[in-house]
C-alpha positions as CSV (number, residue, x, y, z in Angstrom):
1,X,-22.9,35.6,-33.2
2,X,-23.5,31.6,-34.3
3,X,-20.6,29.8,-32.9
4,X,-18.3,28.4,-35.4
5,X,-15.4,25.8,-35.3
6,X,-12.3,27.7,-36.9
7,X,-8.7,26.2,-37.3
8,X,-6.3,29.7,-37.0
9,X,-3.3,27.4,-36.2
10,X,-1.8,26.2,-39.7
11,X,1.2,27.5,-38.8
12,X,1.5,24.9,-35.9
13,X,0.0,22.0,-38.1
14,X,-2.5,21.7,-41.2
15,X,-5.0,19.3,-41.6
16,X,-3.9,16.4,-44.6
17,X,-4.7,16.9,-48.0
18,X,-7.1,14.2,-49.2
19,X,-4.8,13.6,-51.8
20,X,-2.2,12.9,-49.9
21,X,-4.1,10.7,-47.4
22,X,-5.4,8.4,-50.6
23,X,-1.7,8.6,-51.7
24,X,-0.1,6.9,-48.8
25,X,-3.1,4.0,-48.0
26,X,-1.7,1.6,-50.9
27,X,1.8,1.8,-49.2
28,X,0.4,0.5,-46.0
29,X,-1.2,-2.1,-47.8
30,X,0.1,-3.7,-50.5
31,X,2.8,-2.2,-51.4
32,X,4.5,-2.4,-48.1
33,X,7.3,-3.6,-49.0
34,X,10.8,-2.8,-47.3
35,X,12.5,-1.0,-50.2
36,X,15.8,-2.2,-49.2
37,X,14.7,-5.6,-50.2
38,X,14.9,-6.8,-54.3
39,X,12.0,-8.6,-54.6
40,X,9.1,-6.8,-56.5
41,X,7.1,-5.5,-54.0
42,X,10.3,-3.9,-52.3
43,X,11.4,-2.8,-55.5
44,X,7.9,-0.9,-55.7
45,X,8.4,0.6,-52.6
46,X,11.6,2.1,-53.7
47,X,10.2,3.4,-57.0
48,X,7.6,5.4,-54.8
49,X,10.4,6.5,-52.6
50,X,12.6,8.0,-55.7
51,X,9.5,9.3,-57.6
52,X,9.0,11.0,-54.7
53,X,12.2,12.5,-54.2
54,X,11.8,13.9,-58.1
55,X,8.6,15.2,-57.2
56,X,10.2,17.0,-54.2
57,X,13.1,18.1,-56.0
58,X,11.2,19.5,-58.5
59,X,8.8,21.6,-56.1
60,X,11.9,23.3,-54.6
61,X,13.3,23.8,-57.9
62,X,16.3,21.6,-57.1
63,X,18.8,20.7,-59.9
64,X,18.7,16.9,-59.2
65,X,16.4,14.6,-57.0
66,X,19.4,13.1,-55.2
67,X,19.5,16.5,-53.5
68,X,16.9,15.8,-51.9
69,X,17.2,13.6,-48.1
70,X,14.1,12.5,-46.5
71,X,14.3,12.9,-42.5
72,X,11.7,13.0,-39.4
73,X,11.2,16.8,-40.3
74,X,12.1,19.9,-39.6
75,X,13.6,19.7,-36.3
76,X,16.2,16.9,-37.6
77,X,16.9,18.8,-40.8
78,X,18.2,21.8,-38.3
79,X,20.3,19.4,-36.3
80,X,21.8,17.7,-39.4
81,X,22.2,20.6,-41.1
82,X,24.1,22.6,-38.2
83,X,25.9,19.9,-36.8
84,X,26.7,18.1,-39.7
85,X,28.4,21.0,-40.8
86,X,30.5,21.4,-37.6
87,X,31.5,17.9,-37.8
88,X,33.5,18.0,-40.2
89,X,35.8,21.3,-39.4
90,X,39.3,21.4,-37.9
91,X,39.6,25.0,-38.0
92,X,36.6,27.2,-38.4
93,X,34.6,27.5,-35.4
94,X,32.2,30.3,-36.1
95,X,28.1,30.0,-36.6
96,X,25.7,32.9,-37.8
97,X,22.3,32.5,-37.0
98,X,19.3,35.3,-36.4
99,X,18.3,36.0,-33.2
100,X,14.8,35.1,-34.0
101,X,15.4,31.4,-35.1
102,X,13.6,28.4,-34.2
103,X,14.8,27.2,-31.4
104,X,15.9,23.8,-33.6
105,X,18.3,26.2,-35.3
106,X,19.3,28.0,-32.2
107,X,19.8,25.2,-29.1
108,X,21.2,22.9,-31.8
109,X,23.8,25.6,-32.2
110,X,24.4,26.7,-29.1
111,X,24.9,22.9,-28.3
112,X,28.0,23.0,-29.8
113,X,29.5,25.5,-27.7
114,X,30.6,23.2,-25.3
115,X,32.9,22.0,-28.0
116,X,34.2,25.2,-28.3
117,X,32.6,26.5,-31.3
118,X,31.3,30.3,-31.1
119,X,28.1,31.4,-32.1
120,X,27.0,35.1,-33.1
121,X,22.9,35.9,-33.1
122,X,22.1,38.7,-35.6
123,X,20.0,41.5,-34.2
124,X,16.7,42.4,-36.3
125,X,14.7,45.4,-36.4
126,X,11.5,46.2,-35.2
127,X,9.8,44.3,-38.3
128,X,11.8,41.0,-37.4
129,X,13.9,41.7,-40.3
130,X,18.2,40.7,-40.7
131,X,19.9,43.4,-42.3
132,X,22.7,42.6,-44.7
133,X,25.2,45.1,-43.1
134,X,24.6,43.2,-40.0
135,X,25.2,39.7,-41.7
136,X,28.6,41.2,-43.2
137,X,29.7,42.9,-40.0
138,X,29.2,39.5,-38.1
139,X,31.5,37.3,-40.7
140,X,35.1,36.1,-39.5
141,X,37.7,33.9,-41.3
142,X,36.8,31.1,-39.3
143,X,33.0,31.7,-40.2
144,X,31.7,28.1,-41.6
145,X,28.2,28.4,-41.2
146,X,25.3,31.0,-41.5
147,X,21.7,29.5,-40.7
148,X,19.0,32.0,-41.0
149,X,15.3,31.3,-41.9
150,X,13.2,32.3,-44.3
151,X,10.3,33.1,-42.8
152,X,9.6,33.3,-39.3
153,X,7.4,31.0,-37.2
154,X,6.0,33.4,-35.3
155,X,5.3,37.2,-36.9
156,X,5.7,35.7,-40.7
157,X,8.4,38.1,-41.7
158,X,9.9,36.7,-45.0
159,X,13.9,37.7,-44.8
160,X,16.7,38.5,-47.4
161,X,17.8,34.9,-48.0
162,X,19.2,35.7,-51.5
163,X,21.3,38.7,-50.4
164,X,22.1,37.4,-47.2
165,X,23.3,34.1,-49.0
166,X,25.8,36.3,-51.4
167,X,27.6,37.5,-48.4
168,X,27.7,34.5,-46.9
169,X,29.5,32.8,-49.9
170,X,31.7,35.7,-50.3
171,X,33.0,34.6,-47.5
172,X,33.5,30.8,-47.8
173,X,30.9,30.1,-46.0
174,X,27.7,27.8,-45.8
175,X,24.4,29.0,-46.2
176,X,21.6,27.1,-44.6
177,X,17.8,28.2,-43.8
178,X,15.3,27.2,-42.2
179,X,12.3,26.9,-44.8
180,X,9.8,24.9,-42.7
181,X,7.4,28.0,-42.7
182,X,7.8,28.9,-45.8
183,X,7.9,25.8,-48.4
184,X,4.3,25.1,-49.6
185,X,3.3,28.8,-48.2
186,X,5.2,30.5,-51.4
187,X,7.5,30.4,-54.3
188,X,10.8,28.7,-53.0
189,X,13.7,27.8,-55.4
190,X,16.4,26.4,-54.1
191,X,18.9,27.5,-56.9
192,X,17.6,31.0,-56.7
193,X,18.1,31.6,-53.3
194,X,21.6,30.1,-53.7
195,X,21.4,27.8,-50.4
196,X,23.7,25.2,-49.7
197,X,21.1,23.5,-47.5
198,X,17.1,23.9,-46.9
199,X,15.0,22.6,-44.0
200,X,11.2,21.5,-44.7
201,X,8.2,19.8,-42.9
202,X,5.1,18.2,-44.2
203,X,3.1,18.9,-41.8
204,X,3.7,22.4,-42.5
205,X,1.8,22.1,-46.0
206,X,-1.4,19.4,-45.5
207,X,1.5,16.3,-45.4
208,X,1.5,13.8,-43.0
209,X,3.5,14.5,-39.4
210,X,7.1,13.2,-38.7
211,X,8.4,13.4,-41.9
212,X,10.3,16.2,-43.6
213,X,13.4,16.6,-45.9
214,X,16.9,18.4,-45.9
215,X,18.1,19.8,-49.4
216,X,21.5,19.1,-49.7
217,X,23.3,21.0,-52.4
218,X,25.6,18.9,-54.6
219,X,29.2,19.3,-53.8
220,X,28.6,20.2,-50.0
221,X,30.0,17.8,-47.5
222,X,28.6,17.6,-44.1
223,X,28.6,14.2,-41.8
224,X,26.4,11.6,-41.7
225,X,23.2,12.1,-39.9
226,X,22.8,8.6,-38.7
227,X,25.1,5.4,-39.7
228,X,23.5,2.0,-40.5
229,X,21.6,0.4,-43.2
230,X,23.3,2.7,-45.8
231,X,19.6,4.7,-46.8
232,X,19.9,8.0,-48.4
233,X,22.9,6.9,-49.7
234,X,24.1,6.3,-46.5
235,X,23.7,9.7,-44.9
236,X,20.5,8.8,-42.9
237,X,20.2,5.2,-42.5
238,X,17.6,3.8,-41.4
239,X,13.8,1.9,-43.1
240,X,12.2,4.7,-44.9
241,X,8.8,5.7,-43.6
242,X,7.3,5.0,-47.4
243,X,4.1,6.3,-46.7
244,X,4.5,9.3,-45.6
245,X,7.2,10.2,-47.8
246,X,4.7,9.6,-50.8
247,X,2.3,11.8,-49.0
248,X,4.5,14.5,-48.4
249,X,5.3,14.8,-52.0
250,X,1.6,14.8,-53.0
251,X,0.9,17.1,-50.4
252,X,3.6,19.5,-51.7
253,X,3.4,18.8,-55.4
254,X,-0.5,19.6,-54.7
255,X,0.3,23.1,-53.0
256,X,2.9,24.3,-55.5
257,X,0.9,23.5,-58.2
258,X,-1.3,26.8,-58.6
259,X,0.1,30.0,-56.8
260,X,-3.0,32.0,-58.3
261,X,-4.5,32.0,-54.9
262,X,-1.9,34.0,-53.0
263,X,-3.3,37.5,-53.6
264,X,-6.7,35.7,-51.9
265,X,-5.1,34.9,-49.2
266,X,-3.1,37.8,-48.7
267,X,-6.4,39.8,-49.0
268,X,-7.7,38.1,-46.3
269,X,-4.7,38.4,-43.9
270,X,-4.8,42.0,-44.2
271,X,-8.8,42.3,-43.5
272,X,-7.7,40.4,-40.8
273,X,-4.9,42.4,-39.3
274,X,-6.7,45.6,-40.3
275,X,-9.8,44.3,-37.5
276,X,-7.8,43.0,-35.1
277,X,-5.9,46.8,-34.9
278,X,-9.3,48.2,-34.5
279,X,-9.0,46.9,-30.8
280,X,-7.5,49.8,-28.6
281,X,-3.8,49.3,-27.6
282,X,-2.8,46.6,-30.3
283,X,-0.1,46.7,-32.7
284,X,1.0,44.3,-35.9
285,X,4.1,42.1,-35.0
286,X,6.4,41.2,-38.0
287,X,6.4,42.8,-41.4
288,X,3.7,44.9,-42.6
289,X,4.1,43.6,-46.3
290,X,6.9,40.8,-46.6
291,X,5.3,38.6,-44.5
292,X,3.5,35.2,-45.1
293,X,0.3,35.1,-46.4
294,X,-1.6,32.7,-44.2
295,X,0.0,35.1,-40.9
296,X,-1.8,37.4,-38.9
297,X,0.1,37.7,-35.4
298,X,-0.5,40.8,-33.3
299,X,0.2,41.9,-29.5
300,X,-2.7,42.9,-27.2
301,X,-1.3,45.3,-24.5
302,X,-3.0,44.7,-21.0
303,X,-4.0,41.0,-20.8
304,X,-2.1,37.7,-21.2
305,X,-1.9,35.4,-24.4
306,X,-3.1,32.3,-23.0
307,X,-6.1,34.3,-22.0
308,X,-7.0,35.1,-25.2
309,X,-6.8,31.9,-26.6
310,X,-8.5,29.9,-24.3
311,X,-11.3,32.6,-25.0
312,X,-11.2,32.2,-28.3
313,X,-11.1,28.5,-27.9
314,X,-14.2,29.2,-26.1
315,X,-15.6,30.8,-29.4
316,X,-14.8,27.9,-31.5
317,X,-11.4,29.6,-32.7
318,X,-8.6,27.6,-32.5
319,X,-5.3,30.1,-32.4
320,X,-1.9,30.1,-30.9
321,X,-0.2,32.8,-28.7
322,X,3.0,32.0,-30.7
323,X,5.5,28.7,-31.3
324,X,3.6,25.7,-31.0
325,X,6.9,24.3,-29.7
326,X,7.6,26.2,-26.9
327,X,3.6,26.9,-26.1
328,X,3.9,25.4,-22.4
329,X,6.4,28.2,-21.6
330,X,5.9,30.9,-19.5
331,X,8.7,33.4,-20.4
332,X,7.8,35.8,-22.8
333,X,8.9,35.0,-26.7
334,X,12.4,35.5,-27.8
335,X,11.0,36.8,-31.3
336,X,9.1,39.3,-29.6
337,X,12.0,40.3,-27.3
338,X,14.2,40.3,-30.3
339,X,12.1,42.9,-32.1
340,X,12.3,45.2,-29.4
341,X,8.8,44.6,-27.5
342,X,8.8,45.2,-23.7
343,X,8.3,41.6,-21.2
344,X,4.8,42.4,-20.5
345,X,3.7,43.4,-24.2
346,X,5.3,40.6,-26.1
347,X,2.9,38.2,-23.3
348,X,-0.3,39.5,-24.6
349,X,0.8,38.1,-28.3
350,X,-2.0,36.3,-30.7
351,X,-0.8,34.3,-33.7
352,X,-3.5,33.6,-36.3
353,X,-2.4,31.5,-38.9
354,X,-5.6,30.7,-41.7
355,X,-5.8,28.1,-44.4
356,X,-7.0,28.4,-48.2
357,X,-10.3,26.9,-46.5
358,X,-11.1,30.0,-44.6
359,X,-13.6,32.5,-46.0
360,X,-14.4,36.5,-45.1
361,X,-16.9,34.9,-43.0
362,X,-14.4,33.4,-40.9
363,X,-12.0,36.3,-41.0
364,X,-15.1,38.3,-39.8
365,X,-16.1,36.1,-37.0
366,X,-12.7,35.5,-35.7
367,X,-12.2,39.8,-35.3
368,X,-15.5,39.9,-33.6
369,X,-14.9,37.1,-31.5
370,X,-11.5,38.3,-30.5
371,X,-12.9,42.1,-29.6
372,X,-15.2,40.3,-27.7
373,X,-12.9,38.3,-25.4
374,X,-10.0,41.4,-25.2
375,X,-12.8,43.6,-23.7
376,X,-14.0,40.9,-21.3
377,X,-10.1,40.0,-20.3
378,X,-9.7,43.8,-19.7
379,X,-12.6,44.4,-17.7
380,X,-11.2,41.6,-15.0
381,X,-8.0,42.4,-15.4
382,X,-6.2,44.1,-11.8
383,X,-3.4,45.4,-14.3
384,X,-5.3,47.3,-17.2
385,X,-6.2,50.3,-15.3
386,X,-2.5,50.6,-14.9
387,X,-1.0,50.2,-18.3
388,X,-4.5,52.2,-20.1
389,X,-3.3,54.9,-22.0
390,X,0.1,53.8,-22.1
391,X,1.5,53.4,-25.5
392,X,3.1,50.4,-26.7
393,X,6.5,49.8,-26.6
């Protein structure tokens, strides 16, 4: 095989739009303007910040653009949303989350703790999924808060969030997710759903990094994020980054724009699951179907996940054995864990995450290059004699 350069880690961070990029120059240049100022130039820098909030709003199908609260990204728009939340109750003490989340949803919750709040993690199957029954099972009077994404980081399963929503506001409670995966990636509609709050990052969908933005439906009251200067109508204070607000509105206006490609895309996730099964003693993580396009994640039984990637890096591939976040970890993933794999299965995991850039081509190298480096892991590995003809658990 040629060696090739592939990206197969979108799902960590995408490469900028050119459009985007072209959008934000001017704002670094001439129109750099503080937009809390009223002279012209600063009132130009506002009128990109609220045309970019429209555009934003409009993506996520938002009723108005003041919804919409521009933040640091996804990680803050957790925090904000979880803790803002729990702020402001006397009474209620109880959280809802998956036991799957992000770990921005899940230490920011279990933060709270300490300030005697109680927090209850929803068991999913083996396809990463939250049942309903389970959701309506775990609901208390003192419930305030359920947070559970829409589509997981790791194995791509796309959950429920319209049915578990209902039961969450059949109970009085608020319903946040976690959409960072999953805005830019495929239809989301804010109103739809029927979320009080959504989480999203730009560098999630070809936007710059450090900027994201929380969805705040109107009528729900959670504390300030951070006092100040009175920005976002005082709910996040602080000198809006202009530039890379504009860009993450281009970036997601540019992404929502077409959704013809999706069955594409899909195609070529399922070529590319259906050759990296071809490898004895491999198995699909996450949904089969409701999953993300762009996701192709997998557990290789016998050899370790670093491994493979740094062979594959070796190949030109460039591929994560899960979370980005927590890649420097050596305990096995939670998500794995939580959909029932064993400790030494869930470490032999592979996440392959693709752009609309990739071609069959690609796809094609990438499954020969990875058969290629699983049978040269297994052949030095002390352990694979041992666990060969072992099904996978």
């Amino acid at each position: 095989m040629d060696k090739r350069i592939i990206y197969a880690d979108n799902a960590a961070t995408t490469k900028i739009s050119e459009k985007a990029l072209a959008a934000m120059l001017p704002w670094y240049t001439e129109n750099f303007g503080n937009p809390s100022s009223i002279y012209g130039r600063a009132r130009t820098a506002r009128r990109g910040i609220e045309a970019a909030r429209e555009t934003v709003a409009k993506a996520l199908g938002a009723a108005k653009p003041n919804e919409i609260y521009f933040t640091s990204g996804g990680t803050e728009s957790d925090d904000w949303a979880i803790k803002g939340a729990a702020a402001l109750q006397t009474t209620k003490k109880h959280i809802v989350i998956s036991g799957i989340e992000h770990h921005a949803i899940s230490e920011t919750a279990h933060s709270l703790e300490r300030f005697g709040f109680e927090v209850t993690e929803l068991p999913v199957d083996s396809c990463g999924l939250v049942s309903v029954e389970s959701l309506e099972k775990a609901m208390r009077p003192d419930t305030f808060l359920v947070s559970i994404m829409l589509a997981n980081n790791e194995i791509g399963t796309i959950q429920p969030i319209k049915e578990l929503c209902a039961v969450a506001k059949a109970h009085g409670a608020l319903f946040h997710t976690d959409a960072v995966q999953a805005v830019g990636h495929i239809p989301v509609n804010v109103q739809e759903l029927g979320v009080d709050m959504l989480s999203l990052s730009s560098h999630k969908f070809h936007g710059p990094q450090g900027v994201g933005a929380m969805y705040i439906r109107s009528g729900v009251r959670i504390a300030n994020l951070i006092d100040g200067g009175g920005q976002e109508r005082r709910r996040r204070s602080g000198t809006e980054n202009v530039a890379a607000i504009v860009g993450m509105a281009t970036a997601l206006e540019e992404q929502t724009a077409d959704w013809s490609r999706l069955p594409k895309l899909e195609a070529l996730r399922d070529r590319l699951i259906k050759g990296l099964l071809e490898i004895p003693y491999t198995q699909q993580t996450g949904h089969p179907t409701r999953r993300l396009p762009t996701n192709a994640s997998v557990v290789i039984n016998g050899i370790e996940g670093e491994g493979i990637i740094l062979g594959l890096d070796n190949c030109g591939i460039q591929a994560s054995s899960g979370s980005a976040c927590t890649s420097g970890s050596l305990d096995p993933s939670h998500v794995l864990l939580g959909i029932g794999l064993e400790h030494a299965v869930a470490h032999g995991s592979l996440r392959l995450s693709f752009g609309e850039e990739t071609t069959e081509e690609d796809i094609d190298y990438i499954i020969a290059s990875t058969k290629q480096v699983v049978e040269r892991l297994r052949s030095m590995s002390p352990v694979w004699d041992s666990v060969n003809n072992k099904p996978l658990k």
